[in-house]
mmCIF file of the N, C-alpha and C atoms, coordinates in Angstrom:
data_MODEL
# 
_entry.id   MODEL 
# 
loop_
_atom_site.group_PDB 
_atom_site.id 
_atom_site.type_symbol 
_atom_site.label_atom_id 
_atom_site.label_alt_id 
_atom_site.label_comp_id 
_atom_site.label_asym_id 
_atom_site.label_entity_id 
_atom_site.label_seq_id 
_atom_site.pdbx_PDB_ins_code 
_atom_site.Cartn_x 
_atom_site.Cartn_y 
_atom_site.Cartn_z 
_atom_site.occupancy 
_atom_site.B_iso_or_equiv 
_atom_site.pdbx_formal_charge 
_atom_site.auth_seq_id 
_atom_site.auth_comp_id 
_atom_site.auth_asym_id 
_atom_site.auth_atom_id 
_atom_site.pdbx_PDB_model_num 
ATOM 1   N N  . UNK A 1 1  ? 1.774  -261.114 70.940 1.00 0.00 ? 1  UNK A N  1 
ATOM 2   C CA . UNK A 1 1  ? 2.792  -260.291 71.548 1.00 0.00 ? 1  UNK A CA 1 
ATOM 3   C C  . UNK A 1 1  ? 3.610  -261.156 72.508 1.00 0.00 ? 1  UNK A C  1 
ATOM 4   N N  . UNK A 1 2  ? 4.963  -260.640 72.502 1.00 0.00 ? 2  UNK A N  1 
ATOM 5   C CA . UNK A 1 2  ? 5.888  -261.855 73.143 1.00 0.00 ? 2  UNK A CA 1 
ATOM 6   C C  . UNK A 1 2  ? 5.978  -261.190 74.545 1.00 0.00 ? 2  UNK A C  1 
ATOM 7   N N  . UNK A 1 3  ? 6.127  -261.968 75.366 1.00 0.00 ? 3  UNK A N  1 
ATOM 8   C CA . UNK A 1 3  ? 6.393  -261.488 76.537 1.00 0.00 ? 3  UNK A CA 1 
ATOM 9   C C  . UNK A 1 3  ? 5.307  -260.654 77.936 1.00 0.00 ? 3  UNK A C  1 
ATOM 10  N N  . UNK A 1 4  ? 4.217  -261.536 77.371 1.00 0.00 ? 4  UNK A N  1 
ATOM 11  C CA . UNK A 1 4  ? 2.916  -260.723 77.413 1.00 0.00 ? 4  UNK A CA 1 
ATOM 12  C C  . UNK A 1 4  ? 2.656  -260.688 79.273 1.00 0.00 ? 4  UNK A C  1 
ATOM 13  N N  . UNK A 1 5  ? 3.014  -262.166 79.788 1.00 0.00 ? 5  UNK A N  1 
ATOM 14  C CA . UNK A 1 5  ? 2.933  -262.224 81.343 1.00 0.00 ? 5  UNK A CA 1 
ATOM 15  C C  . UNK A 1 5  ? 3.795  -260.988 82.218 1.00 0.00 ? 5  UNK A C  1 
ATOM 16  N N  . UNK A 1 6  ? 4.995  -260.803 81.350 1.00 0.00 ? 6  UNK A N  1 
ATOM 17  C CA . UNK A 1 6  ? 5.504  -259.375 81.863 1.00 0.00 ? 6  UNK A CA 1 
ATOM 18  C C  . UNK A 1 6  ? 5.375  -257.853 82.086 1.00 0.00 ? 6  UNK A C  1 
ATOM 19  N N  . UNK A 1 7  ? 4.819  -257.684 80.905 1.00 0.00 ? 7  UNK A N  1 
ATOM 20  C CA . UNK A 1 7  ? 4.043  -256.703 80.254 1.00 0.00 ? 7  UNK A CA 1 
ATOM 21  C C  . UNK A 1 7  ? 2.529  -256.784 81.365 1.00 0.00 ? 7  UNK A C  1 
ATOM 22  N N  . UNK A 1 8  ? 2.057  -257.610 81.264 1.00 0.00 ? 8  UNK A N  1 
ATOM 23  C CA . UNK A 1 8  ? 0.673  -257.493 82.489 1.00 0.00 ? 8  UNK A CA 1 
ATOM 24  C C  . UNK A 1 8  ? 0.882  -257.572 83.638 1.00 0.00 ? 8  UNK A C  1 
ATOM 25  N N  . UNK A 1 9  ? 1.795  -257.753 84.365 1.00 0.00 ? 9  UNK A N  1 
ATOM 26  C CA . UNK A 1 9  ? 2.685  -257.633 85.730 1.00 0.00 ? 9  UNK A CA 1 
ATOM 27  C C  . UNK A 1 9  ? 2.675  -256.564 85.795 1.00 0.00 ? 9  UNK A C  1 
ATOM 28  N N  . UNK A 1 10 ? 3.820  -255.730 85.436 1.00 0.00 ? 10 UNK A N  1 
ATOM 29  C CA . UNK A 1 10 ? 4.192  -254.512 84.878 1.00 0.00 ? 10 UNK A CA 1 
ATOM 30  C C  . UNK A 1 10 ? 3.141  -253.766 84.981 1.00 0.00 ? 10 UNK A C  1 
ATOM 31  N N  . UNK A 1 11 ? 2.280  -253.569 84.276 1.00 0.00 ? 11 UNK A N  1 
ATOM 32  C CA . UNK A 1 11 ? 0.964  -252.808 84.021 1.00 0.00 ? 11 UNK A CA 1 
ATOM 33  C C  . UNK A 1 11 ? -0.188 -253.231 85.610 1.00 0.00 ? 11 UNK A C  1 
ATOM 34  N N  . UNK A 1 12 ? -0.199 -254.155 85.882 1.00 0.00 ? 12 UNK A N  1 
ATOM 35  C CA . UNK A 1 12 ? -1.105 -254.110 87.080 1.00 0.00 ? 12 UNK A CA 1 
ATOM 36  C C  . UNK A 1 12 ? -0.247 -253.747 88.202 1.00 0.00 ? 12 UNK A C  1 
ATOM 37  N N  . UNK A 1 13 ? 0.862  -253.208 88.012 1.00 0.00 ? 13 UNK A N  1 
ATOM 38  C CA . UNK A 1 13 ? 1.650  -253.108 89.545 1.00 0.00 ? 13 UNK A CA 1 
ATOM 39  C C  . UNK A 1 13 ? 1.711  -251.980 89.182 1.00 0.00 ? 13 UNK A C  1 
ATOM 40  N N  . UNK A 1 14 ? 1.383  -251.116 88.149 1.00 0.00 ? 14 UNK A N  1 
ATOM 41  C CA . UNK A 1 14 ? 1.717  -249.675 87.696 1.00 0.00 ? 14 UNK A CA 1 
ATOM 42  C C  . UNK A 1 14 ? 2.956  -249.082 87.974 1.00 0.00 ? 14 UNK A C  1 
ATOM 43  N N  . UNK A 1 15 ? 3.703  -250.264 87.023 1.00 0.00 ? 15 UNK A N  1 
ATOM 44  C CA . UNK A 1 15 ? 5.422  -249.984 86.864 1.00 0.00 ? 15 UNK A CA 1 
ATOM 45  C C  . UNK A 1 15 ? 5.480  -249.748 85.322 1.00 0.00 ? 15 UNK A C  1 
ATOM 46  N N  . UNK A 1 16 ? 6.642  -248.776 84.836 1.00 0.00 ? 16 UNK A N  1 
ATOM 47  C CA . UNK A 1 16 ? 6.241  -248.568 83.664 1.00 0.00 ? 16 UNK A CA 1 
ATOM 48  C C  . UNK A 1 16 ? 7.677  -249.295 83.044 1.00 0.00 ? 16 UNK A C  1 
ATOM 49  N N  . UNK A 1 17 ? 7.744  -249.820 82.021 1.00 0.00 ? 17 UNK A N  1 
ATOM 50  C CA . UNK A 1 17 ? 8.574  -250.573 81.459 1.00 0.00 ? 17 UNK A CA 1 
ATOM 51  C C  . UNK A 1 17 ? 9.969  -249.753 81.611 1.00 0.00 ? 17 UNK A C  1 
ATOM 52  N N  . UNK A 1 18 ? 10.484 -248.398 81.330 1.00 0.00 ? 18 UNK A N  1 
ATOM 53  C CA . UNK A 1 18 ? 11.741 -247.708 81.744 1.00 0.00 ? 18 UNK A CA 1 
ATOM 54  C C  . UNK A 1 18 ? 12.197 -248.204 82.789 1.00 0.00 ? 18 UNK A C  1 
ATOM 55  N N  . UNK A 1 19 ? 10.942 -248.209 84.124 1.00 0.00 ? 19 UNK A N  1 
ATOM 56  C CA . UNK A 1 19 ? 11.305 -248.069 85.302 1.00 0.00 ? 19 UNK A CA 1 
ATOM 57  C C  . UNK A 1 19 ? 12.145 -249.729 85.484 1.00 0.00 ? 19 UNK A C  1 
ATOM 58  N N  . UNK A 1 20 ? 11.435 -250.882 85.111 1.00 0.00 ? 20 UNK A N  1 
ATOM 59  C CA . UNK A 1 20 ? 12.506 -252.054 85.184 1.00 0.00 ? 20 UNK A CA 1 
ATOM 60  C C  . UNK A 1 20 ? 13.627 -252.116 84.152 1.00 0.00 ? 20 UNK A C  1 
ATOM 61  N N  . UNK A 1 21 ? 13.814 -251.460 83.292 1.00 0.00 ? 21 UNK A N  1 
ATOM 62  C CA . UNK A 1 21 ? 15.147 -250.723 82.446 1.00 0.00 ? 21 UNK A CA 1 
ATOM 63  C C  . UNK A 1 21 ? 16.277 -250.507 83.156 1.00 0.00 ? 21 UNK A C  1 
ATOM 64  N N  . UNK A 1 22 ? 15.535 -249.213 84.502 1.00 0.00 ? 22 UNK A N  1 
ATOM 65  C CA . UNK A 1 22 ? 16.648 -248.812 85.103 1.00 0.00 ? 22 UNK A CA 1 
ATOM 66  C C  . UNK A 1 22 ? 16.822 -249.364 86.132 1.00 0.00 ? 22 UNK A C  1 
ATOM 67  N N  . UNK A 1 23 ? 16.212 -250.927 86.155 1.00 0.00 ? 23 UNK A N  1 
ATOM 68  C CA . UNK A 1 23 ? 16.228 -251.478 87.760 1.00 0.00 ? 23 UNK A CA 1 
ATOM 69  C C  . UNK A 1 23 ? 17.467 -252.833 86.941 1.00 0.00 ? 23 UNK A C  1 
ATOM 70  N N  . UNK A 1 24 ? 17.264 -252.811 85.735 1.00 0.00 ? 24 UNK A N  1 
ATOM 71  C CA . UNK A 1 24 ? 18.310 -253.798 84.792 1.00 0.00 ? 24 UNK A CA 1 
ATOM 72  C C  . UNK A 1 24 ? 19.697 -253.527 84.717 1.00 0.00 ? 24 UNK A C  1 
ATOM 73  N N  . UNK A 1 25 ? 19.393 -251.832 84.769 1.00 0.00 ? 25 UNK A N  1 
ATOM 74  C CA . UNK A 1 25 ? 20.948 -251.683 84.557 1.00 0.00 ? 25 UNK A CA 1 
ATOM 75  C C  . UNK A 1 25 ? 20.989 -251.151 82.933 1.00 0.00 ? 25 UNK A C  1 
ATOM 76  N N  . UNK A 1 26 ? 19.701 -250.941 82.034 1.00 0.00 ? 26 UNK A N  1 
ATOM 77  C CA . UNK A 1 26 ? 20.214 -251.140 80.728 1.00 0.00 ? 26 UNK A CA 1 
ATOM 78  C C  . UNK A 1 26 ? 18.900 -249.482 80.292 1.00 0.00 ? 26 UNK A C  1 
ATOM 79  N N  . UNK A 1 27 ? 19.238 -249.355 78.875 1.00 0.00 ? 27 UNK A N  1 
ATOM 80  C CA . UNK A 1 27 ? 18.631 -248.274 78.378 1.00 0.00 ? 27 UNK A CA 1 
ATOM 81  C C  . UNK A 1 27 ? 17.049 -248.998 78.429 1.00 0.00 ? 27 UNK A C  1 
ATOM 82  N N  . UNK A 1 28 ? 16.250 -248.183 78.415 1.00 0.00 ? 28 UNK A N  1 
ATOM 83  C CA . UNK A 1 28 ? 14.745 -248.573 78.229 1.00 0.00 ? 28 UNK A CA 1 
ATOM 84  C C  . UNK A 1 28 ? 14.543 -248.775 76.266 1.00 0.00 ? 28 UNK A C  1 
ATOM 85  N N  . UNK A 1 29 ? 14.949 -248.129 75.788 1.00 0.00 ? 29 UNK A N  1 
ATOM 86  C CA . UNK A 1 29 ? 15.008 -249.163 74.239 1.00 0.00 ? 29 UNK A CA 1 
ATOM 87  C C  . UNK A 1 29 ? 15.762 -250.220 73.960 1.00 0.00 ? 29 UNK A C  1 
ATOM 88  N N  . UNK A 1 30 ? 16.459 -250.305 74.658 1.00 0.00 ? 30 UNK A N  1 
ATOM 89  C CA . UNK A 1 30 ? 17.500 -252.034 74.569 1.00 0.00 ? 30 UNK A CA 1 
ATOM 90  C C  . UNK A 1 30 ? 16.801 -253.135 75.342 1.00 0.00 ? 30 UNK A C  1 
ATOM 91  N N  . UNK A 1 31 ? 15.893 -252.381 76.649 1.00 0.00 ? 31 UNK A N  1 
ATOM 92  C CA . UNK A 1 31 ? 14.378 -253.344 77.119 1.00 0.00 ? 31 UNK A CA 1 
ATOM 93  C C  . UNK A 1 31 ? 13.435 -253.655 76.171 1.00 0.00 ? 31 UNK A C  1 
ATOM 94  N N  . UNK A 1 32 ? 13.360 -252.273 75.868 1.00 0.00 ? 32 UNK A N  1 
ATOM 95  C CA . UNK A 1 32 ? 12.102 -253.122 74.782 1.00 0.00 ? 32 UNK A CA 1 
ATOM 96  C C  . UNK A 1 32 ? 12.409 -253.873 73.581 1.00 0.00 ? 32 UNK A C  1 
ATOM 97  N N  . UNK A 1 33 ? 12.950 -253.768 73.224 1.00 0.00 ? 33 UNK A N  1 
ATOM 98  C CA . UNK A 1 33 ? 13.637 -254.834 72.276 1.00 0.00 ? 33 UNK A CA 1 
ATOM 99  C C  . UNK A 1 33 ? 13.826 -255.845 72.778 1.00 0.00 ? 33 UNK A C  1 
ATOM 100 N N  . UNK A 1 34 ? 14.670 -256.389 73.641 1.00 0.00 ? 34 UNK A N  1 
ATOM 101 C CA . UNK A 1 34 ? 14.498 -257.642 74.575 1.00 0.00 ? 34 UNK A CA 1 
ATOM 102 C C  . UNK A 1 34 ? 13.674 -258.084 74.678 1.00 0.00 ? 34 UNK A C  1 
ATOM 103 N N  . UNK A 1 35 ? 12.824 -257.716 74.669 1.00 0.00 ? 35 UNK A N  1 
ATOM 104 C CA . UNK A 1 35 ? 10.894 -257.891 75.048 1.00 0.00 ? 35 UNK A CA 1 
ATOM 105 C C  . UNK A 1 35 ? 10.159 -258.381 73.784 1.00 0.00 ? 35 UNK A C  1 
ATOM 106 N N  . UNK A 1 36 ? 10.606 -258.244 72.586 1.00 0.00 ? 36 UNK A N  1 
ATOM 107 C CA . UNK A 1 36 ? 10.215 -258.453 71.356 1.00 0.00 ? 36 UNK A CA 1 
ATOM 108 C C  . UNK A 1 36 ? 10.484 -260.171 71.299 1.00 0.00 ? 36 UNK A C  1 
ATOM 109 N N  . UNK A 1 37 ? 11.328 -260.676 71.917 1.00 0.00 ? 37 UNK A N  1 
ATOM 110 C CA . UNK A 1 37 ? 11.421 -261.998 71.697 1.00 0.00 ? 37 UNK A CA 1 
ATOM 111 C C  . UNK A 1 37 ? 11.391 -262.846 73.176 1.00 0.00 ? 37 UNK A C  1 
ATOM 112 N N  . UNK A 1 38 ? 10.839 -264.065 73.023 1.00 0.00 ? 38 UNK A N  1 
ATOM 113 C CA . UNK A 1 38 ? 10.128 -264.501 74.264 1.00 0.00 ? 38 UNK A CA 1 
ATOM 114 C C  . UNK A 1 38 ? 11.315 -264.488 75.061 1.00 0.00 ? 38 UNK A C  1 
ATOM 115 N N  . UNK A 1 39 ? 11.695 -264.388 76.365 1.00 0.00 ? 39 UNK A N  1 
ATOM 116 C CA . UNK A 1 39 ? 13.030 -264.039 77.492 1.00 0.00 ? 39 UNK A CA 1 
ATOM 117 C C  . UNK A 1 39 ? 12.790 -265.748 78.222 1.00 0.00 ? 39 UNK A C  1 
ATOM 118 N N  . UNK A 1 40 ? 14.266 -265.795 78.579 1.00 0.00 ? 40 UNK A N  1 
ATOM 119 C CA . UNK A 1 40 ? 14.331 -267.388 79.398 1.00 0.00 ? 40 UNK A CA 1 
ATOM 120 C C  . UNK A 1 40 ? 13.615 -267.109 80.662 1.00 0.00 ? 40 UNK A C  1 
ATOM 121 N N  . UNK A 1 41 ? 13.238 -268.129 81.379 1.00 0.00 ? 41 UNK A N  1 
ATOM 122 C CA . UNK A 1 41 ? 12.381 -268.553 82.575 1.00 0.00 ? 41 UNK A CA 1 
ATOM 123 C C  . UNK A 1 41 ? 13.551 -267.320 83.893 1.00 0.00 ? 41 UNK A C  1 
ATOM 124 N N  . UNK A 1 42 ? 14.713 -267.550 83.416 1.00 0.00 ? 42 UNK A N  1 
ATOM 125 C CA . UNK A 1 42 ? 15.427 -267.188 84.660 1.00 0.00 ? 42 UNK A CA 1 
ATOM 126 C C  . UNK A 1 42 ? 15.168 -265.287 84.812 1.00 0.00 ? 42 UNK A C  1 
ATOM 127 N N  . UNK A 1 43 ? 15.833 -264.938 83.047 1.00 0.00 ? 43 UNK A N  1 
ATOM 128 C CA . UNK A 1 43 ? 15.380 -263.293 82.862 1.00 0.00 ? 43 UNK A CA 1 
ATOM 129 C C  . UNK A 1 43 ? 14.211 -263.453 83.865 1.00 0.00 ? 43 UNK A C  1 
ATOM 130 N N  . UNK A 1 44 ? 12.878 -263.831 83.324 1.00 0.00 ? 44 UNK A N  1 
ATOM 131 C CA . UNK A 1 44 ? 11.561 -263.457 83.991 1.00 0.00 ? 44 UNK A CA 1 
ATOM 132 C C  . UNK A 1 44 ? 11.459 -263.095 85.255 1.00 0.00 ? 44 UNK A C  1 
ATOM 133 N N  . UNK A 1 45 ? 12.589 -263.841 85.767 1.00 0.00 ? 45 UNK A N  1 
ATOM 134 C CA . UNK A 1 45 ? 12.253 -264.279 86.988 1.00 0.00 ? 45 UNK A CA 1 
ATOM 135 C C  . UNK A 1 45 ? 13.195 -262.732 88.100 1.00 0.00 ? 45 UNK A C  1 
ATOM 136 N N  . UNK A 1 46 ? 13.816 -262.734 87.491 1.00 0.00 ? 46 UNK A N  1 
ATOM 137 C CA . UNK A 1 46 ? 14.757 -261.464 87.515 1.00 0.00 ? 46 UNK A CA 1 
ATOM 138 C C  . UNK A 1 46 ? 13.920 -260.400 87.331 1.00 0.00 ? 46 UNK A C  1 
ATOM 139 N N  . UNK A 1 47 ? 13.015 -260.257 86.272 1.00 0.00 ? 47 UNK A N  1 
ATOM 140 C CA . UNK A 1 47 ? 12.400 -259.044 85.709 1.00 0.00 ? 47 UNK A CA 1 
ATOM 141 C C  . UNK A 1 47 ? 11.285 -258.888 87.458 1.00 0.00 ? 47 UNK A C  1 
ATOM 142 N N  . UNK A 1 48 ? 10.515 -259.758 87.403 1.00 0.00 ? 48 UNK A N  1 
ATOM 143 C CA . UNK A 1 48 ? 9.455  -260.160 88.175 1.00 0.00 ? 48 UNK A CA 1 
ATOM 144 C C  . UNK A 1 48 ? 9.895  -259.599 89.868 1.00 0.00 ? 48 UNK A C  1 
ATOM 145 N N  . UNK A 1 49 ? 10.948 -259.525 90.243 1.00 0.00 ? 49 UNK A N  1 
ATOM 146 C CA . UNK A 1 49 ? 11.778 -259.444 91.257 1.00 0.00 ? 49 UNK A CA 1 
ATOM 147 C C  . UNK A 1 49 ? 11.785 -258.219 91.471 1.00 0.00 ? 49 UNK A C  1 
ATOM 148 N N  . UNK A 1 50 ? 12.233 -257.555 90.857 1.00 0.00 ? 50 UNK A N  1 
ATOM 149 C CA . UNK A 1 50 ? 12.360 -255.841 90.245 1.00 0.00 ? 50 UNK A CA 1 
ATOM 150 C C  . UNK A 1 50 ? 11.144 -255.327 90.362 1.00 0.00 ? 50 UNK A C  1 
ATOM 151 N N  . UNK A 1 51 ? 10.157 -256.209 89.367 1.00 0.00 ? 51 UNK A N  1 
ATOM 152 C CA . UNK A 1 51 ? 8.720  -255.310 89.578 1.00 0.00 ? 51 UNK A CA 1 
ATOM 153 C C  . UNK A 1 51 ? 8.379  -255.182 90.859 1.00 0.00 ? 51 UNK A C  1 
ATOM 154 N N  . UNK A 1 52 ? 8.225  -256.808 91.955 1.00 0.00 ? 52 UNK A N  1 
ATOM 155 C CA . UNK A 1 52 ? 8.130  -256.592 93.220 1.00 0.00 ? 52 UNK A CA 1 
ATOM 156 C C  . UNK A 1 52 ? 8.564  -255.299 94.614 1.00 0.00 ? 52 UNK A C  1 
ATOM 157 N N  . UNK A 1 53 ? 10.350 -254.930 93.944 1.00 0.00 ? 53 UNK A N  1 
ATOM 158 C CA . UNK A 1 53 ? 10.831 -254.217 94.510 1.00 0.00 ? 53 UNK A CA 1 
ATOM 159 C C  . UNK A 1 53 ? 10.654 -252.382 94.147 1.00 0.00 ? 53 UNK A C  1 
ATOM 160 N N  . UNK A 1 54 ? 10.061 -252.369 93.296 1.00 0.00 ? 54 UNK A N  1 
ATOM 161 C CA . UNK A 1 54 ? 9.666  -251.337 92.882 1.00 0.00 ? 54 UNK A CA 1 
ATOM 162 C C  . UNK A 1 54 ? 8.115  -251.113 92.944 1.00 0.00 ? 54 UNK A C  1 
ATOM 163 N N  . UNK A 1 55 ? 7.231  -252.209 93.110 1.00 0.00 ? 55 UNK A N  1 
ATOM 164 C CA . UNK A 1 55 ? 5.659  -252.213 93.780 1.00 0.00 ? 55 UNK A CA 1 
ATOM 165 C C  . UNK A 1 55 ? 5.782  -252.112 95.728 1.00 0.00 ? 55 UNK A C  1 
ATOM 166 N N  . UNK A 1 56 ? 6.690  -252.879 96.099 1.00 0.00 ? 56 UNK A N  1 
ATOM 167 C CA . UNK A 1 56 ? 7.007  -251.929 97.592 1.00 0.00 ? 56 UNK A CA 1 
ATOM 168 C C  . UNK A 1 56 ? 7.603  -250.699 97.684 1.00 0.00 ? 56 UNK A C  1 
ATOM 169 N N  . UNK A 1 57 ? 8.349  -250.120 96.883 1.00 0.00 ? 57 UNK A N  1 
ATOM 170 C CA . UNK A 1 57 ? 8.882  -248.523 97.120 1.00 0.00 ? 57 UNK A CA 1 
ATOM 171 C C  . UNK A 1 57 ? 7.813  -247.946 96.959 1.00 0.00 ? 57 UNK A C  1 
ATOM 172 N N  . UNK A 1 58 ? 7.230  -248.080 95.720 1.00 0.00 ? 58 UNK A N  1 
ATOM 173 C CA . UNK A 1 58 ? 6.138  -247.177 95.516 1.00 0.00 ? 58 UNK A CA 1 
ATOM 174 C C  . UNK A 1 58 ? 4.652  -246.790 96.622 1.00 0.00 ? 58 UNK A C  1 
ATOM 175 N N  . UNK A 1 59 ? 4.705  -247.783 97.656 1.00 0.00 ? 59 UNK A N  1 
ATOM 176 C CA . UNK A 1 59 ? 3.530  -247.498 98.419 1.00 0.00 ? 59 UNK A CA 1 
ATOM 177 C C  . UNK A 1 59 ? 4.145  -247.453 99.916 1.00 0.00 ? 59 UNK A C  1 
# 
């Protein structure tokens, strides 16, 4: 599975993949598709950012 370090981020911060969708700016099926093929270092890094900011709202 491509994109797997994201996907387990995601899941241990108990963010659900929509939720960085709508932190992208983009539909949550045009994410997951994105997700189907490995994403550049910078995306990640972007994605990873989002999860952060959405693991502090949440608590």
């Amino acid at each position: 599975m491509k994109n797997l370090d994201i996907r387990q981020e995601a899941k241990t911060a108990g963010i659900k993949l929509w939720q960085i969708a709508e932190g992208l700016g983009i539909n949550d099926g045009n994410f997951s598709r994105r997700l189907r093929r490995e994403l550049p270092e910078e995306e990640k890094t972007r994605i990873r950012s989002i999860i952060e900011e959405l693991k502090e709202a949440a608590q």
